[in-house]
C-alpha positions in Angstrom: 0.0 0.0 0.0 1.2 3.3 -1.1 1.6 6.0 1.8 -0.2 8.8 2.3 -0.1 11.6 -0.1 1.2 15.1 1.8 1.3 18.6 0.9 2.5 21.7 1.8 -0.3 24.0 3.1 -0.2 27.6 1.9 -1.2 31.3 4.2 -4.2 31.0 1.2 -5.1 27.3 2.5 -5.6 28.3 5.4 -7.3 32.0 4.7 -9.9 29.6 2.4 -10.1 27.0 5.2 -10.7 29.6 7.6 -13.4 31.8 5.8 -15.6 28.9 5.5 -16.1 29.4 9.4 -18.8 31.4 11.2 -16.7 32.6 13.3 -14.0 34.3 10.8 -15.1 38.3 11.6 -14.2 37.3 15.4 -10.5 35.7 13.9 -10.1 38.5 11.9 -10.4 41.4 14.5 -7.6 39.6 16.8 -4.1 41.3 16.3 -1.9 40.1 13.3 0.1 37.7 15.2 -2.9 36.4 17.3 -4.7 36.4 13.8 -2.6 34.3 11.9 -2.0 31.8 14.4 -5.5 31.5 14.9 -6.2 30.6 11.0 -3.1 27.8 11.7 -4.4 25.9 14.7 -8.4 26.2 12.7 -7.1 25.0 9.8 -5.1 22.6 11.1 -8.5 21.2 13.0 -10.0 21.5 9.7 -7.3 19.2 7.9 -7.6 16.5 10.4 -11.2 16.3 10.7 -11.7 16.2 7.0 -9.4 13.7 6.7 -11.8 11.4 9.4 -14.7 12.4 7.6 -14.1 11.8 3.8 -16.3 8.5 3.7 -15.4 8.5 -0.1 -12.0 7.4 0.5 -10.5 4.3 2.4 -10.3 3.7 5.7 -6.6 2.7 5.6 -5.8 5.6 3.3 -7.5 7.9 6.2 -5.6 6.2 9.1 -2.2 6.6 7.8 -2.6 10.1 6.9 -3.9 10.9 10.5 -0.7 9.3 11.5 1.1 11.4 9.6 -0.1 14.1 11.0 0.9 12.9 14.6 4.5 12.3 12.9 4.3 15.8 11.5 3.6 17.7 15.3 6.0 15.7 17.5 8.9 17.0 14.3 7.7 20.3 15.6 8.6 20.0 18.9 11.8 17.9 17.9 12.9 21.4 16.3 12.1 20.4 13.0 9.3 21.8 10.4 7.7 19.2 7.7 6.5 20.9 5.0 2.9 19.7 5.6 2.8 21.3 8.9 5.1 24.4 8.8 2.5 26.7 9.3 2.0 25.6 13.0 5.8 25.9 13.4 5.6 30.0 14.7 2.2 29.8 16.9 4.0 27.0 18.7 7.1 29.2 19.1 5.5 32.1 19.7 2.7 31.4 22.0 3.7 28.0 23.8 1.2 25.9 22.4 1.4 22.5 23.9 2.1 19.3 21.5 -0.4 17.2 24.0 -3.2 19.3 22.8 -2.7 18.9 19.0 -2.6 15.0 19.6 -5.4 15.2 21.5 -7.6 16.6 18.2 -5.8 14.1 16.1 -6.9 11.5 18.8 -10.5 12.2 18.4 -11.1 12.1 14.9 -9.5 8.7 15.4 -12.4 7.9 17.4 -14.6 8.6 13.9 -12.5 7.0 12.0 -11.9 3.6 13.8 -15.3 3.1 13.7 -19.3 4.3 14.0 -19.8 5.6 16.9 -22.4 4.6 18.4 -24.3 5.6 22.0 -21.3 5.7 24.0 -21.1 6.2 27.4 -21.1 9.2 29.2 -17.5 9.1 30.0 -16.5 7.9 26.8 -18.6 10.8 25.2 -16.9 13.1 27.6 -13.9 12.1 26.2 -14.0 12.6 22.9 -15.6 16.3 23.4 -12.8 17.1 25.5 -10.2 16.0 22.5 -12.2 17.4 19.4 -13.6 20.5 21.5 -12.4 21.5 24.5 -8.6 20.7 23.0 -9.5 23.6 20.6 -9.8 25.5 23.5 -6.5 25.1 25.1 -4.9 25.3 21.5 -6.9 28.5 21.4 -6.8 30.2 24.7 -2.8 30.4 24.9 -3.0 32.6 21.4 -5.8 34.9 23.3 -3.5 35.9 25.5 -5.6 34.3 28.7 -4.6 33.0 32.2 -3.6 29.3 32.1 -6.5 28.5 35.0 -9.0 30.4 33.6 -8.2 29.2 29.8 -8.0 25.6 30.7 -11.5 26.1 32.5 -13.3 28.2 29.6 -11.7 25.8 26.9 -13.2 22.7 29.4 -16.8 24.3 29.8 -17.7 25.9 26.5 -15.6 22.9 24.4 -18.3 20.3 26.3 -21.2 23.0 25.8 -20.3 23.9 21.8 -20.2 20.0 21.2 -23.3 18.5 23.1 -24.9 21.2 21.4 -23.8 19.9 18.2 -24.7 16.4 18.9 -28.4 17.6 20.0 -28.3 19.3 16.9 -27.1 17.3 14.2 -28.9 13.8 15.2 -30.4 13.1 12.1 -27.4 13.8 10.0 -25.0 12.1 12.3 -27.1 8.7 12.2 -26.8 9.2 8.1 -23.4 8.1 8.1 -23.8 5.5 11.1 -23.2 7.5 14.9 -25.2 7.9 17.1 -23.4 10.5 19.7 -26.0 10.3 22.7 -24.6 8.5 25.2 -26.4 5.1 26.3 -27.4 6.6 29.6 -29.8 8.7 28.1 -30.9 6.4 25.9 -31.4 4.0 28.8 -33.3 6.8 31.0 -35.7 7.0 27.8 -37.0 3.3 27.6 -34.4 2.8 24.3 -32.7 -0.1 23.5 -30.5 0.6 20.7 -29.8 -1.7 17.8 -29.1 0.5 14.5 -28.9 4.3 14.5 -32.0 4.6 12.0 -34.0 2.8 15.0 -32.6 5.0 17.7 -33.3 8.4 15.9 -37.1 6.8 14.6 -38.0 6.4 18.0 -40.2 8.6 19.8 -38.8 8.7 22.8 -35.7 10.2 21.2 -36.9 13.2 23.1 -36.4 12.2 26.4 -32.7 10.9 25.2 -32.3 14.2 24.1 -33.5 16.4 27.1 -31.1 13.9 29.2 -28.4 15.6 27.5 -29.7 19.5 27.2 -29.2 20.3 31.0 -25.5 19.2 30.8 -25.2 21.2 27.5 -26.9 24.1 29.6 -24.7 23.7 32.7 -21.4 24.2 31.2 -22.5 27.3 29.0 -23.5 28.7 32.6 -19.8 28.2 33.8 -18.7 29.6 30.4 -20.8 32.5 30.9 -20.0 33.2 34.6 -15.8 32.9 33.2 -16.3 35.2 30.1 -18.9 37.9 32.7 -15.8 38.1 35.2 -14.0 39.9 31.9 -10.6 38.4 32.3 -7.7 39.0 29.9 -7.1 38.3 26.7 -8.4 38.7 23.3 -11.9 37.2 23.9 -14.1 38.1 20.9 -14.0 34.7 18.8 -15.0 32.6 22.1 -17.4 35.2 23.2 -19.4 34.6 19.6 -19.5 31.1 20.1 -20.8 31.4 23.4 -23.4 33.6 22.7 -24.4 31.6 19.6 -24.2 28.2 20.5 -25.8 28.9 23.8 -28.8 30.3 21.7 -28.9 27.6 19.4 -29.3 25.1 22.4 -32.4 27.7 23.7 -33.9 27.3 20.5 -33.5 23.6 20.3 -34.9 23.1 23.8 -38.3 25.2 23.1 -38.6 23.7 19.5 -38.2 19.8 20.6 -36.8 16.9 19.4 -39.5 15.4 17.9 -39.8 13.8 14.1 -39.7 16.3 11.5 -36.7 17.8 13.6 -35.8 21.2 12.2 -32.2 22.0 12.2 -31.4 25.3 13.8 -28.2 27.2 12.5 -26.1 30.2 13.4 -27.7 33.7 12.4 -25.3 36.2 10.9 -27.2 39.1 12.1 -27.0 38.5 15.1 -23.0 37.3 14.9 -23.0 41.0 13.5 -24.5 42.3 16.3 -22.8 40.4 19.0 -19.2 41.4 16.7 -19.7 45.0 16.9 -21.2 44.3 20.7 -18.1 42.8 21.7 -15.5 44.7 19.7 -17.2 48.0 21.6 -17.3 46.3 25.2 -14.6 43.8 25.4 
């Protein structure tokens, strides 16, 4: 079998990766420095999890480029800079980015890859938010100039909030392509026993599964809030967005229900606009 097939990525790579997001106006507003490493660790996430999620391609193909990508961060921090991954090589210099939390992402698309995930526990679902979330954080927070305490703990609460609010959200779609993210306890506390995902997500009692999950969702936006309301320091704007987005998405989702038709709920760009120029004026 042929290895995997590597390339360098480009400052435009990453700009295109990066505009993609809904998040790029709170990116772009963050000093240049701050800026540009921001559009590296994104589009480094980006890379990664594409690579787990391109179902048109094989498996082993997948794997061995996900370890390539390990191979590419630990040369980083053996001094060296691969081609693929230079473009991390000055945020890890400049703002002490540690290697543990770039494995970490790489480690939880692995969980995708390896194989359908399906109603986990609620450990192991905890998990693999902290390594393809709250990870994000910690790559994140060390660029926005916070606090190690009080960036570990944001990146902790609004990584678990952001993603549980992502698996409430994106059930149907998730079950498309054989996952099923809510953890067997709350499929247990609903009367379901699960046997394919196209069961799980037909059944009405989904609902109850689902509203097993919402309070936790709710819970860590609260300690996200109560971190971002004390004002501490650093360039907050980008997590402040998502706090105030995702947390209304989950409002939304909560009033609207979880049962069949669901209606998925996205991001509104008016109100990211609003909440930009809110927290660009009051930071």
């Amino acid at each position: 079998m042929s290895g995997p097939i590597t390339v360098a990525v480009t400052a435009s790579d990453l700009q295109a990766k990066v505009s993609g997001s809904s998040f790029y106006a709170g990116m772009r507003v963050l000093p240049k420095a701050e800026r540009e490493a921001m559009y590296a660790i994104y589009g480094f996430c980006r890379i990664v999890d594409d690579i787990a999620d391109d179902l048109d391609r094989p498996i082993e193909t997948r794997r061995a480029e996900l370890d390539a990508w390990r191979g590419h961060v630990a040369a980083l921090y053996r001094g060296e800079s691969p081609a693929e991954a230079a473009f991390l090589a000055d945020p890890i210099r400049r703002f002490g980015i540690e290697q543990a939390d770039f494995v970490a992402v790489i480690d939880g698309m692995q969980t995708d890859l390896d194989g359908e995930v399906r109603w986990p526990s609620f450990a192991e679902l905890d998990l693999y938010c902290d390594r393809v979330a709250s990870a994000v954080g910690r790559l994140s927070v060390k660029v926005f100039g916070m606090e190690r305490e009080t960036g570990i703990a944001l990146s902790h609460h609004l990584g678990r909030a952001l993603q549980f609010t992502n698996i409430l959200r994106d059930i149907d779609e998730d079950a498309g392509i054989g996952r099923v993210y809510l953890p067997r306890e709350a499929l247990d506390a609903a009367g379901i026993a699960p046997v394919t995902p196209a069961q799980v997500v037909a059944d009405p009692r989904l609902e109850r599964a689902a509203r097993w999950l919402a309070p936790k969702a709710q819970a860590h936006f609260a300690e996200a809030h109560a971190i971002l309301a004390a004002r501490p320091r650093g360039h907050l704007i980008a997590p402040r967005l998502m706090d105030s987005a995702y947390s209304r998405i989950l409002e939304r989702m909560v009033r609207q229900g979880w049962q069949a038709p669901r209606q998925r709920i996205g991001t509104s760009k008016w109100r990211l606009a609003l909440a930009l120029v809110r927290y660009g004026l009051f930071r």
